[in-house]
Each structure stands twice: as C-alpha cells, then as structure tokens.
Wavefront OBJ file of the C-alpha trace (Angstrom):
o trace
v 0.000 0.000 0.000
v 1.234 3.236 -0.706
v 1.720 6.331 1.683
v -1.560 8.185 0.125
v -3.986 5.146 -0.014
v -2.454 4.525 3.938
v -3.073 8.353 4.449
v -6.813 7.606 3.003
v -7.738 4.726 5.632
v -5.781 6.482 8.511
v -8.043 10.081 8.042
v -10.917 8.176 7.463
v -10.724 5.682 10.506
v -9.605 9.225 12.350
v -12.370 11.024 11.586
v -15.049 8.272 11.472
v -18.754 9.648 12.616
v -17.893 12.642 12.278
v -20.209 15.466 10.400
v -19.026 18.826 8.282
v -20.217 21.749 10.533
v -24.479 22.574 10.518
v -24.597 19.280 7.699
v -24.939 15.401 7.652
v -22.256 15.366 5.189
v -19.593 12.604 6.448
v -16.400 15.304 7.603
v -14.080 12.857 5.569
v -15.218 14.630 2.660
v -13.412 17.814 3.734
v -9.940 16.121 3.643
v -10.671 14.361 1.051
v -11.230 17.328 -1.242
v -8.279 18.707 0.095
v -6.232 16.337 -0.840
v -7.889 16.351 -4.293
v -7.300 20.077 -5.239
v -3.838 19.548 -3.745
v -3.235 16.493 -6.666
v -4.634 18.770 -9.168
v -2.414 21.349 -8.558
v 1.019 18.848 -8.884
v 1.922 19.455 -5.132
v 4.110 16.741 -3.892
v 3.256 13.575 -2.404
v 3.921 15.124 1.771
v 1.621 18.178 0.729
v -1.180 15.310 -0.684
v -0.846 13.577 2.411
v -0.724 16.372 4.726
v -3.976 17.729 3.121
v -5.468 13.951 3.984
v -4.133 14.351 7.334
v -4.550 17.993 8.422
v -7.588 18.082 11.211
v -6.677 15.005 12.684
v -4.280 16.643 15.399
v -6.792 19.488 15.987
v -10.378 17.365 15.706
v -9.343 13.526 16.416
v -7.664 11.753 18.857
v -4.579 11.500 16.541
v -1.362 11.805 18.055
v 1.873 13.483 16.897
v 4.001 10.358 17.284
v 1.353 8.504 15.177
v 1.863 10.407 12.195
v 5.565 10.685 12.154
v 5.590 7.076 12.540
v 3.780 6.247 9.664
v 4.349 9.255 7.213
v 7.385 11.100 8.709
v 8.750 14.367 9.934
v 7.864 16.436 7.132
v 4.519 15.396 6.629
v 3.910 15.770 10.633
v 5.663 19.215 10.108
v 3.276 20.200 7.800
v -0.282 18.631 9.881
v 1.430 21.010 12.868
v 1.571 23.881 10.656
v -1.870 23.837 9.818
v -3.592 23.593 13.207
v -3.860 26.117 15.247
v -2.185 27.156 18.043
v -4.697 27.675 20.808
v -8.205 26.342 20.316
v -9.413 28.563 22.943
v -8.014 31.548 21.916
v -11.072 33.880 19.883
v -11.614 33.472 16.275
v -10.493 37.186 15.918
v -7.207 36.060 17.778
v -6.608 32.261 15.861
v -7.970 34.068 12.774
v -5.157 36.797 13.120
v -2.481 34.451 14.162
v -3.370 32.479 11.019
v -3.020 35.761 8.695
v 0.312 36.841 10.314
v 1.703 33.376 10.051
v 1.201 32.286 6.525
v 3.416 35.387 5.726
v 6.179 33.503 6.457
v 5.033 30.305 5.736
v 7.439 28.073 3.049
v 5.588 26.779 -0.061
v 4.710 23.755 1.073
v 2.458 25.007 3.715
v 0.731 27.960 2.069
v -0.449 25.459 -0.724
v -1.708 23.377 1.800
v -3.297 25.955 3.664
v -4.836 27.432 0.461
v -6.147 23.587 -0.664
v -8.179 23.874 2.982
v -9.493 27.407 2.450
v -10.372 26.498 -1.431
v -12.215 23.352 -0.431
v -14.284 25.264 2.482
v -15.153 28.317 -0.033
v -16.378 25.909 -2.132
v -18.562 24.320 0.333
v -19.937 27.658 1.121
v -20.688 28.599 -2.127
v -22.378 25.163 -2.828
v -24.272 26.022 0.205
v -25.386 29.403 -0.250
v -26.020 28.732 -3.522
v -29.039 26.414 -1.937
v -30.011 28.075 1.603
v -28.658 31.625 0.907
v -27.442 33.971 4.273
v -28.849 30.932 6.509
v -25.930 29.693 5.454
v -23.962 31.606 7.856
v -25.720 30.779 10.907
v -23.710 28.008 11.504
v -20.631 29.731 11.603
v -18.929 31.489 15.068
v -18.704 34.429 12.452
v -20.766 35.848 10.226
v -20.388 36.972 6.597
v -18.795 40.127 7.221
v -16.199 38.462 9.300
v -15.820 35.369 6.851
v -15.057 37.989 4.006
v -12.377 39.714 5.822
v -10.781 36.211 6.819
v -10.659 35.382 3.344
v -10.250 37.966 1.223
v -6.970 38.304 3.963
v -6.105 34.971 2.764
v -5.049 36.142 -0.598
v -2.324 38.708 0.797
v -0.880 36.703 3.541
v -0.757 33.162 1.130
v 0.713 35.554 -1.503
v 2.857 37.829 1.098
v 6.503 35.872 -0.003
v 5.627 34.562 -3.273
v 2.483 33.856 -5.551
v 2.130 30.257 -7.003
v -0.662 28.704 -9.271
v -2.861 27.240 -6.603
v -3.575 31.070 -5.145
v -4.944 32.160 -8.545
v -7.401 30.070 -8.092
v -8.440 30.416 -5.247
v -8.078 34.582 -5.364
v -10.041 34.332 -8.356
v -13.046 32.656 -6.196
v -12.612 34.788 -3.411
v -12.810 37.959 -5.759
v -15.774 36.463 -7.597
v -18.054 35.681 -4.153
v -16.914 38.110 -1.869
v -15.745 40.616 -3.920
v -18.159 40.394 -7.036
v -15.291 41.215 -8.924
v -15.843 40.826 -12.924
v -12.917 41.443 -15.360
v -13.320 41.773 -18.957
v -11.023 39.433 -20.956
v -8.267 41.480 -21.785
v -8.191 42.527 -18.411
v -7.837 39.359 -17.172
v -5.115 38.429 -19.599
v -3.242 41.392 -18.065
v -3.822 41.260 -14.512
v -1.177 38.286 -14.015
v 1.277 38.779 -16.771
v 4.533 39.710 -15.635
v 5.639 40.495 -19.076
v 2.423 42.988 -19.410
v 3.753 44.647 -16.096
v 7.440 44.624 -16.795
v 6.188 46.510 -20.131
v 4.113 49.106 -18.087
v 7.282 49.710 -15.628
v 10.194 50.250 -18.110
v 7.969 52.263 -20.190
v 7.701 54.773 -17.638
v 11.610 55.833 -18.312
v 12.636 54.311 -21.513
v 14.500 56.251 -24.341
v 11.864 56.563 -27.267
v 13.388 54.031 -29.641
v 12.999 51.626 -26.613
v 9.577 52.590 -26.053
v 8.498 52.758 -29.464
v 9.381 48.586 -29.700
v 7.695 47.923 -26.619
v 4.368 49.577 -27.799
v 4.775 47.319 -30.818
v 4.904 44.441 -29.478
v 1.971 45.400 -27.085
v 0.100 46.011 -30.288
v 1.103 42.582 -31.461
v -0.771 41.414 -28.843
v -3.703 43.392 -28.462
v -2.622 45.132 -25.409
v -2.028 48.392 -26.590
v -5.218 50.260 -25.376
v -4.932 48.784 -21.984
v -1.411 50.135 -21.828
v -2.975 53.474 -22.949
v -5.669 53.271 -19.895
v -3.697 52.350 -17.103
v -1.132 55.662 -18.120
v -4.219 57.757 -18.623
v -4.657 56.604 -14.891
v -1.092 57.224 -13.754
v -1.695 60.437 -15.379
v -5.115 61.308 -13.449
v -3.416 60.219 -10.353
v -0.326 62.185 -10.927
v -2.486 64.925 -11.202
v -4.234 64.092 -8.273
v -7.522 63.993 -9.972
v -10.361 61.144 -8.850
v -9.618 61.726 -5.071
v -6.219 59.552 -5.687
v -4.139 60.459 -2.905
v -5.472 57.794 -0.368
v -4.349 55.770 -2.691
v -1.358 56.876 -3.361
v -0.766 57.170 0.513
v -1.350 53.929 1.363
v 0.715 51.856 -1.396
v 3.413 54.056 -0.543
v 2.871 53.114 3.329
v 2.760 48.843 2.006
v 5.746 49.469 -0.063
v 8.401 50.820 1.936
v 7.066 48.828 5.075
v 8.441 46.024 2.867
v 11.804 47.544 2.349
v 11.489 49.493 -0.967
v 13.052 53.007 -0.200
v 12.398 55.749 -2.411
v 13.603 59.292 -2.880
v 11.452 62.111 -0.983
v 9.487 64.471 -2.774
v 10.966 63.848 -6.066
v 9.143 63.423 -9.363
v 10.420 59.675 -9.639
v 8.861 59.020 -6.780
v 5.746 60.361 -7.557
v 5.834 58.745 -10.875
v 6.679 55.612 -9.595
v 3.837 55.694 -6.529
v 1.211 57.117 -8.791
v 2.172 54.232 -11.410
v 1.645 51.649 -8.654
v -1.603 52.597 -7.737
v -3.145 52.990 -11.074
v -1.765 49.174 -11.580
v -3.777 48.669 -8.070
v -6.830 50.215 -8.804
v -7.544 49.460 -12.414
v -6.518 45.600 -11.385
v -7.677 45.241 -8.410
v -4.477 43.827 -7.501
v -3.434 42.765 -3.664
v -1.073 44.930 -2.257
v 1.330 42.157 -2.382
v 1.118 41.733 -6.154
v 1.973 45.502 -6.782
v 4.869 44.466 -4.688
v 5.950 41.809 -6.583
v 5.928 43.587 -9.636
v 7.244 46.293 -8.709
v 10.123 44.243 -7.287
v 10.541 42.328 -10.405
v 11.286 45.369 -12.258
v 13.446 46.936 -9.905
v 15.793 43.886 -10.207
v 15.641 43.919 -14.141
v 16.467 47.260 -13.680
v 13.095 48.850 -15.633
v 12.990 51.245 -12.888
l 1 2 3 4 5 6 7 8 9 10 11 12 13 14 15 16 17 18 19 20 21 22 23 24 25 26 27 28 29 30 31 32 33 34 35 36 37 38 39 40 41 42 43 44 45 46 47 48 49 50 51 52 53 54 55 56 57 58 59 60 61 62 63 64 65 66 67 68 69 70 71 72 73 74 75 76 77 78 79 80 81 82 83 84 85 86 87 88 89 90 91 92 93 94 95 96 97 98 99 100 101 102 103 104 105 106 107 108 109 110 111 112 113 114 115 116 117 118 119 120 121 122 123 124 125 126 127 128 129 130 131 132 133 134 135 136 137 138 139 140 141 142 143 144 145 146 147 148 149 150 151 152 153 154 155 156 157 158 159 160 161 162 163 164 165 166 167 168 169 170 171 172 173 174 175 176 177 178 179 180 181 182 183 184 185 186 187 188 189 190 191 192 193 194 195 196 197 198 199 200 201 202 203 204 205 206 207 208 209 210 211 212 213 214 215 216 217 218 219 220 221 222 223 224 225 226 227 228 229 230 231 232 233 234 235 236 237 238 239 240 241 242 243 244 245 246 247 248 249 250 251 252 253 254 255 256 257 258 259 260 261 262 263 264 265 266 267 268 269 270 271 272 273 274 275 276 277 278 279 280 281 282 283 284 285 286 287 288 289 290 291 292 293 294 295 296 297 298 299 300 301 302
C-alpha cells in the first residue's frame, strides 16, 4: 500500500462519525477534497498527504508520534503547521495568528493551507447557492467576518511569493466576496509579468525603446490597456479622482516592505502614482503591486 492510499484509511478511521459543521455530510469529505485540489495542482506527495491528514491533530484523537511514525517528519511538520495554536483563543485572535503566520510560511504550507481554504469556499458557495445567508448561521462568524478572513487569505498566502494554486483560489474569493468581474483582456493582463514589466520600463525608456515595446503590445492586443492604465497614472499624478489615499497607502505597504524611495521627487511620484493605477484598475493585492514592482526593480526597468 502506498503512503496516500495509507493516508486515506488512517483520516478516514480518524475522523469516522464525524459530520461537516451545521450538515450530515460525512467530515471525511473535507480532507478528502483537500487532498484532491492539492493532486490537481502537482503538489508533492507530503503536501497530498498532509492535506489527507490535516484536522486530525486538531479534531481527532490523533497523536503526533502517530503520524511521524507512519508518514514522517515532514509530513507531521506540515499537519502542525496547519492547526492552530490555541483552540481557545477567539476566532479574531486564531484568525489573526493564522493571517500573520502564513506570511512567512514556506511553499509547502501555504499550498496546503490554500487547498483547505479552497475546499471550504467551495462548500460555502455550494451552500449558499441552496439556503442563501442561513448559510452563515452556523458559523462562530458571520459573513462580514468570513469575508475579511478570506479575502486576507489572498495577501498573507501571496505575502513571499504567488504560485498557481492562489490564482485560483483569489479568483473565487474575488468572484463571491468581492463580485469582482474582469473583462477578458483585463484578465489576460492582470497576471502577466511580461504585461507589467512593459508598463514599468515604459515609464523611463528612451523613445526608440519605447516605441518597440508599444509594438509588441500592439502585437498582442494590449495596446489600449497600456494606454488606460497611463491615462490613470496620469489622473493620479495629477491628483484627480480623489487619488491620494491611494497613493498614501501603497506608498505606506511598499516601503514597510523595504522598498526606499527618494522624498518628494518626481520619480517618486511617478513611480507611486504608477503603482496605484496598476492597483486600482486591477484590483491587484497589495502584495502583487509588490511583486511587480520588485521584479522590475531587479531587471532594472525602474
């Protein structure tokens, strides 16, 4: 027997009579999905059986010892990564501890912690979909709290690095929280680096540089959204649209993260305004301003 078809009869025996929350839906089905997305996604074989395995510490009788015996350090690692600290803590407080840690969580752990969330979204959306805001009556939290938990998912999971798994699951949280819609272009745009890097070094190219990069925007069709998000780095520079929040507040993210910038100059206002324009018109995270902006600081397009 192999370790994921011993992981499947160990988190089903574990969790045996046991019921999703407010359902009769066996709570094996949880992990199982879990597990599922994480296959799906080409995580490796730990992750897989991690996501099999990761309530059993925190809802079964399951003991540490019996999981390193019989799938190892690293997949025990990753089971005590996802369960929380102190069950008796508040939401607000395991909630927040969960937020702050996944900052600095490796790989391996966001993506399992993103499987979880992905499966449970999905439940709720199956559910609301059939009993609508009754839905959250079951919860310790209601919607407004459940949408602040989750929509903080998608900065903290994406806080070091962004990986395939967390598209998919922003893109869920964005559509049922957020009600976020994006044309197709748009979304094309949104997570191309190459799109970005374009935006970036166009800001201070010489014109024969600039005058290839717009072509091979054209090329692609790309053009006129290049032309609307500098009409908005131009509204913003001007401080039209009420822009300076903002511009305020990326400016606040960025250099909390270590990106220093000259004061009062007109590259930095360039560069700010430019940030926030990306932000606004993309709806992007804070974090994936960051990483773009990072990206082209290295290639040295700013």
């Amino acid at each position: 027997m192999n370790q994921i078809d011993q992981a499947i009869e160990f988190a089903a025996q574990a969790h045996q009579n046991q019921k999703r929350k407010g359902t009769n839906i066996p709570y094996i089905s949880h992990p199982f999905g879990v597990a599922m997305i994480l296959i799906e996604a080409k995580c490796k074989e730990e992750i897989i059986i991690a996501g099999l395995l990761h309530d059993t510490l925190e809802d079964t009788d399951t003991t540490e010892e019996e999981i390193r015996s019989q799938f190892g350090e690293e997949v025990l690692r990753l089971v005590l990564g996802a369960s929380e600290p102190d069950k008796n803590a508040s939401w607000e407080t395991r909630k927040e501890h969960t937020l702050e840690y996944l900052k600095s969580a490796d790989l391996a752990l966001r993506q399992l912690a993103c499987a979880d969330k992905l499966n449970n979204l999905r439940s709720i959306r199956r559910e609301t979909a059939l009993y609508g805001d009754k839905v959250w009556d079951k919860f310790k939290r209601g919607y407004k709290d459940q949408k602040w938990y989750y929509t903080g998912l998608v900065e903290s999971l994406g806080y070091g690095s962004r990986f395939a798994l967390l598209d998919t699951y922003q893109d869920e949280v964005e559509s049922f929280f957020l009600n976020i819609q994006f044309s197709d272009v748009k979304k094309e745009c949104r997570r191309n680096k190459k799109f970005f890097n374009a935006l970036f070094e166009l800001l201070f190219a010489e014109e024969g540089r600039a005058h290839h990069i717009e072509l091979e925007l054209a090329e692609k069709n790309l053009l006129d959204m290049k032309k609307s998000v500098f009409g908005m780095i131009d509204e913003y520079r001007l401080g039209e649209n009420d822009c300076d929040s903002s511009k305020q507040a990326i400016f606040r993210y960025l250099t909390s993260r270590g990106i220093e910038f000259e004061i009062n100059s007109e590259g930095t206002d360039i560069l700010i305004s430019t940030c926030a324009a990306m932000k606004d018109s993309f709806h992007l995270f804070p974090h994936e301003v960051y990483h773009h902006f990072l990206r082209s600081l290295k290639k040295g397009f700013i």
